[in-house]
N, C-alpha and C positions, 0 to 999 in steps of 0.2 A: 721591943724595938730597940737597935742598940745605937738609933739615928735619930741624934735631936738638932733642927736648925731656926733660925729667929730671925728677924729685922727689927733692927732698932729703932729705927720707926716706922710706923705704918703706912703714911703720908710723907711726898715729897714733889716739892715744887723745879719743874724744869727750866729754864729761859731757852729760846728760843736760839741755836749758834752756840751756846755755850755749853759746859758738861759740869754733870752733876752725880757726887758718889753719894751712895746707902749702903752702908755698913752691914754684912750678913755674920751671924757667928752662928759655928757650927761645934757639934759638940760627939765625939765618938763613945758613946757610953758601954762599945761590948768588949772583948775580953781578946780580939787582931787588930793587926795593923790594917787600916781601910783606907782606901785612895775614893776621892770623892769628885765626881764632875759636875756640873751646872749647866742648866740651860733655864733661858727668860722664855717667857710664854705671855701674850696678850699683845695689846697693838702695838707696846713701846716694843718688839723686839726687834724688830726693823733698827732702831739704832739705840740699843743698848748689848751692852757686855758685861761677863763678869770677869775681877779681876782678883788672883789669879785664876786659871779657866780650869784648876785640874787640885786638888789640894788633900796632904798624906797625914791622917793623924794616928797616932800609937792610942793603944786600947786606955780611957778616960782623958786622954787629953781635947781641949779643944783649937779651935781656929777661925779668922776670919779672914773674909773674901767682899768686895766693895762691888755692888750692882754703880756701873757707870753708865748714865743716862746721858746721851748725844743727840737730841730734837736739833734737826736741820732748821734754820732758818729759811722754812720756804712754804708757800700756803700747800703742800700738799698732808702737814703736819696739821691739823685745825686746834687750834684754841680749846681748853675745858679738860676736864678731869675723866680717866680712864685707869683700871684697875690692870695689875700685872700679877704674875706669879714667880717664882725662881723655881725649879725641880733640879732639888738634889740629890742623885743618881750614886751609889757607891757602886763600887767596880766587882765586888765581891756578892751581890743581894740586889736584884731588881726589886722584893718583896721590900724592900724598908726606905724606899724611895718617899720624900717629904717636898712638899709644896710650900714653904710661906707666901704668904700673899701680901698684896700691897697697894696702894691707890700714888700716880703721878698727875702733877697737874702741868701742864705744859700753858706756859703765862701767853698772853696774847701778844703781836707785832704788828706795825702796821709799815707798810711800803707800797708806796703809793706813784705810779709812772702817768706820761701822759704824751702823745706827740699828736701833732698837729697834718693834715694831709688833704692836702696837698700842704705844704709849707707856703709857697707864695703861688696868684689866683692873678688870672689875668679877665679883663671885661672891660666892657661900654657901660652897661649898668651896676652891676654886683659883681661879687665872689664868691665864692661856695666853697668852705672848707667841710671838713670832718675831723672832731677833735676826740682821738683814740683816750682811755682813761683804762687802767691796766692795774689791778688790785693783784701786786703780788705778797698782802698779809694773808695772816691765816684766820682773819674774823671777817665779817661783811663791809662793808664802811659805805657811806653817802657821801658824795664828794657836791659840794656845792662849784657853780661853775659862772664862770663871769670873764669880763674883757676888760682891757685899757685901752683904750683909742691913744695912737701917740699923738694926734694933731683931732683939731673941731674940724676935720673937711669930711670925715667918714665914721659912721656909727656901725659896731658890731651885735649882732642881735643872734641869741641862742635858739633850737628850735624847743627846746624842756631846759625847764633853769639848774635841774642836779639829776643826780645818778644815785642809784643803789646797785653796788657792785659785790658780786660772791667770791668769797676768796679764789684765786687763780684763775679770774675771769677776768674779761677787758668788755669795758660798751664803748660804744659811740653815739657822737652830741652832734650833730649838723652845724653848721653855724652861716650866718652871712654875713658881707658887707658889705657897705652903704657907701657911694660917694653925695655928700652933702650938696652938690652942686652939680649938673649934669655940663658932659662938655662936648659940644660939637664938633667942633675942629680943635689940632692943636698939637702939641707932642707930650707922648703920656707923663701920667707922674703918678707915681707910687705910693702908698698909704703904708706907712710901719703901724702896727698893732699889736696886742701881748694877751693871748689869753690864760686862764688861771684855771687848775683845780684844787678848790679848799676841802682837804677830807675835815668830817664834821666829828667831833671828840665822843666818846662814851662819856659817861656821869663820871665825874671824879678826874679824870683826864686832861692833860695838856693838850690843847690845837696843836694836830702835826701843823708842819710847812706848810703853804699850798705848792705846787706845782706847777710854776711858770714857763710858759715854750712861746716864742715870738712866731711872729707872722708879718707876711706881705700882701700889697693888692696893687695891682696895677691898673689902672685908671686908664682905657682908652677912650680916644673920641670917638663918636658915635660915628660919623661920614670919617669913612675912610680913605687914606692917602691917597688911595688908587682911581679912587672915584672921580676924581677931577679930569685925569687921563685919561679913565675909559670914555667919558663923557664926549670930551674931545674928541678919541679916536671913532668911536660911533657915529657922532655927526659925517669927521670924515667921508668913513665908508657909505653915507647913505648920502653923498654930496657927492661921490664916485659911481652908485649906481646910479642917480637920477643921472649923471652923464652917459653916463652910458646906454642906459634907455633911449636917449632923445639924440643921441650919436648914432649907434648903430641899430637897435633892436628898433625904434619906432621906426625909420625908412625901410627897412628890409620887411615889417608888417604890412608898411601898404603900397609896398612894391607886389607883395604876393596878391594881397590884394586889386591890383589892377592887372594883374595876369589871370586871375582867377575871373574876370569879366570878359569872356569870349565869346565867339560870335556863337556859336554851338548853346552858349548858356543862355546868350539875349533872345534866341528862338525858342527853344524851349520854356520859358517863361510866357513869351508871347503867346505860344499856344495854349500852354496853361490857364493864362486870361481868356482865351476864347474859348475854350471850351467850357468856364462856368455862366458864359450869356447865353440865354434860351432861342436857339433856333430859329427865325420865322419860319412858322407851318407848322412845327414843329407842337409836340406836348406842350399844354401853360405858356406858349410864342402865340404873337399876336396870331390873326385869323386859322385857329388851330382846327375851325369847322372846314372841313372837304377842301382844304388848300387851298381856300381862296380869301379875301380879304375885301369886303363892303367898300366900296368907295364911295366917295360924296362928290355931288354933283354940285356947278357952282352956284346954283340958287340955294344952297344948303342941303335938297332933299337926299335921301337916300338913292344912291346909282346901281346897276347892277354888280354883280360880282365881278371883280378884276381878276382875268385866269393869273395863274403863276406861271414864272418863266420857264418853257419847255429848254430841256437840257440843251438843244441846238439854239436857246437863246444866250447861253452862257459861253465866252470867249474861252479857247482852250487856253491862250494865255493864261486865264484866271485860275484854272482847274489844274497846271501846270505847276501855279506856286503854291497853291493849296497845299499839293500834293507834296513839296518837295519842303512845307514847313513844318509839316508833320512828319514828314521821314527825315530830317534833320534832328526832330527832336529826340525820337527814339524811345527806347524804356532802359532804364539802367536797369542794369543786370552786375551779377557778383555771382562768383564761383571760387571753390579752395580744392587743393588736391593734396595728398601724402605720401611721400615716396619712401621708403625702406633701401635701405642697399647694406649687403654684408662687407667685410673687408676682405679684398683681393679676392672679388666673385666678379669683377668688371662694374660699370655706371648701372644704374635703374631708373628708369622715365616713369613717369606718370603724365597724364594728360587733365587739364583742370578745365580747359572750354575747347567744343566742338564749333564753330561758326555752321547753322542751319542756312539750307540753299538758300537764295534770295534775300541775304540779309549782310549786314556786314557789321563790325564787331570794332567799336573806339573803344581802345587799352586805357585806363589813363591813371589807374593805381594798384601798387603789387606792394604787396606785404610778407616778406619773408621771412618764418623764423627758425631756428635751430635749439630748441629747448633741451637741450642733453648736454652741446658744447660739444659736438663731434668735429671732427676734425678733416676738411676732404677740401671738393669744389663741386661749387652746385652752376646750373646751366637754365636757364630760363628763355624759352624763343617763343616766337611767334609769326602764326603763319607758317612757310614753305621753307626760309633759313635766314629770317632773322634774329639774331640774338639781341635780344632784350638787355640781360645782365649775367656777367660773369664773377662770381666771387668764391672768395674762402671761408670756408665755413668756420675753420679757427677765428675769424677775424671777426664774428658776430655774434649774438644771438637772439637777435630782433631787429629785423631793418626794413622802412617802407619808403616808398618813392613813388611821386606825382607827378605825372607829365600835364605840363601845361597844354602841350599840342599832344592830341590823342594817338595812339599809332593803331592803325588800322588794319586790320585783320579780315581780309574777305573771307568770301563764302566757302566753308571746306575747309579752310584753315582752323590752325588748335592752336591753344597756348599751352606749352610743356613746360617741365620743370624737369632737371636730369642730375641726379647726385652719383658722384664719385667716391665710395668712401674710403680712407686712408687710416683711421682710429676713433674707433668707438667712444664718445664719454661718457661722464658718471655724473648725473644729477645729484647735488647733495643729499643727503638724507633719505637715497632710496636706492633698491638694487639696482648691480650690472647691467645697462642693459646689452643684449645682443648683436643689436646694428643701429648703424646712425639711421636717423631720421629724422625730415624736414616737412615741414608746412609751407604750402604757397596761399594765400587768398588775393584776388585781384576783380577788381570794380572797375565798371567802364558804362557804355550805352548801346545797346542792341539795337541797330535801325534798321529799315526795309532798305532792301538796293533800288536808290532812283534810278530810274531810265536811262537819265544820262552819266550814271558811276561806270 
């Protein structure tokens, strides 16, 4: 081999930021001129060189060339000792290629960050920070962690009293504060505060600095400014509706109310009551045996049967009002109808009540609706050519109406409904549909026609 190379020493200590040379000597023991290269191998090559990087010796002379070690100041270098090699390469023989070897110790640093987050905390009761701690050494370090209250009105309290942090990591500490004294009302005031991280020294070691970041707390009152006003404007408003209940809503209640007491209602009620009292002759009615009724004689004893009054004893008068307080009463009846119409096919009728011979027909509530939001005029009559109601169907879609005085609809008469349609609409959240269509539903009382209608 005509390539001999060496370090001069075997060990060598880095600092961290700073640069550090090792001396290599090389030595061309063969009988040409040889140009000789370098290169570093192991973890330090990332920031080491050698200087010069290319170097010419004549046959037995030798030379040297300095390994310069450049460890960054930064934790992704770690702390502790690791082994390196130099390979030097001559230009003329890959076969006489030599490795020296070598061990670097790269010394430890510490730097240590910390900020505080939220900086300043606003509340009624507490604050809630989070105090970041940021280990940019290249060893692990425990940071012990504590507060200065800048005044006795508020105490700061950590949620873990230190950290152990990995180089080129960061944790987080929670923290709160406390106001000393709770305040209900008032205008706020603010708490200055200071917290600390003390990184904690290895054996032999000076205490770094600790790492001081200030803070704030803002102390609100618990009842809030606004509270007073809402208060106030609440009463108002509930001092404007009871007015107005007792202004307009409670007489127009029992105005409906005394329209709603007619003479059609005070019959039917009457009959009502008489028809839950038992008959005489009747079933469970007194003398329910063979229609007649035991009478008592004035000496007390039992008298013969008393006949019942034969039909020709009862006044037509009598049988006349009978007659006409039961056909007043009627039977409420209710009927609905649904009519379709396309656009620009012409109106489409449907029919919702027939009046049966003999009977005649009190209108007295209609309920129309238009569930799609079509768009036309709908027609409503009753009877031979009364119109009921005319409207736009854009204009609704749910309307009902009570007549106090019933409208009357003889025998043979209908109640229709007749839609015009102009544009179809679109119920939310479902298909097109094809054509407008409407509902009628309308309640009244069906009676028998008296004699004299």
């Amino acid at each position: 081999m005509s390539l001999t190379a060496s370090l001069d020493a075997s060990s060598v200590t880095a600092v961290p930021g700073e640069e550090t040379a090792l001396p290599l000597q090389v030595l061309n023991s063969g009988r040409t001129v040889e140009e000789y290269r370098f290169e570093v191998v192991g973890a330090c090559a990332a920031w080491s060189t050698v200087e010069p990087a290319v170097l010419s010796l004549y046959p037995g002379d030798s030379g040297t060339v300095s390994l310069v070690l450049r460890p960054p100041r930064d934790a992704a270098v770690p702390a502790g000792e690791s082994t390196f090699g130099i390979r030097v390469v001559p230009a003329g023989g890959q076969d006489d290629t030599v490795v020296p070897e070598g061990r670097v110790t790269v010394l430890p640093f510490h730097e240590t960050t910390a900020e505080l987050v939220p900086r300043g905390s606003t509340g009624a009761r507490s604050g809630r920070h989070q105090f970041a701690v940021d280990n940019r050494g290249n060893v692990p370090v425990t940071v012990r962690l504590g507060a200065q209250p800048g005044t006795e009105q508020a105490r700061v309290a950590f949620a873990v009293p230190e950290l152990r942090i990995e180089p080129g990591h960061a944790k987080f500490a929670r923290l709160r504060i406390r106001p000393a004294k709770r305040m209900w009302r008032g205008t706020p005031v603010t708490h200055a505060f200071q917290v600390f991280a003390a990184p904690q020294p290895a054996e032999g070691e000076e205490p770094p600095a600790p790492v001081l970041v200030d803070g704030s707390y803002q102390q609100e009152p618990i009842l809030p400014r606004w509270l007073p006003r809402a208060l106030i404007t609440a009463a108002v408003v509930l001092i404007a509706l009871v007015g107005i209940w007792y202004l307009l809503l409670r007489p127009a209640v029992k105005s409906a109310a005394r329209e709603a007491v007619t003479p059609e209602a005070v019959r039917s009620a009457a009959a009502a009551d008489r028809s839950d009292v038992p008959v005489e002759g009747g079933p469970g009615g007194a003398g329910s045996s063979g229609g007649a009724v035991a009478g008592v004689g004035p000496d007390g004893g039992a008298s013969g049967p008393t006949p019942s009054p034969s039909p020709s004893a009862t006044g037509s008068g009598d049988a006349e009002g009978s007659t006409g307080a039961v056909a007043a009463a009627g039977d409420p009846t209710s009927a609905q109808v649904r009519v379709q119409d396309g656009v620009g096919g012409g109106s489409n009728t449907g029919t919702a009540l027939e009046v049966p011979a003999g009977h005649v027909f009190q209108l007295t509530d209609i309920v129309v609706q238009n569930p799609q939001g079509d768009a036309g005029t709908v027609v409503v009559t009753a009877g031979e050519d009364t119109r009921v109601l005319s409207l736009g169907l854009e204009n609704f879609r749910d309307s009902d109406y009570h007549f106090v005085t019933p409208i009357l609809v003889p025998a043979g008469g209908r109640v229709t409904m007749t839609i015009d349609c102009r544009r179809v609409g679109r119920p939310v959240g479902a298909p097109a549909p094809s054509r407008c269509t409407s509902s009628m539903f309308l309640g009244g009382t069906m009676r028998a026609q008296a004699a004299d209608d």
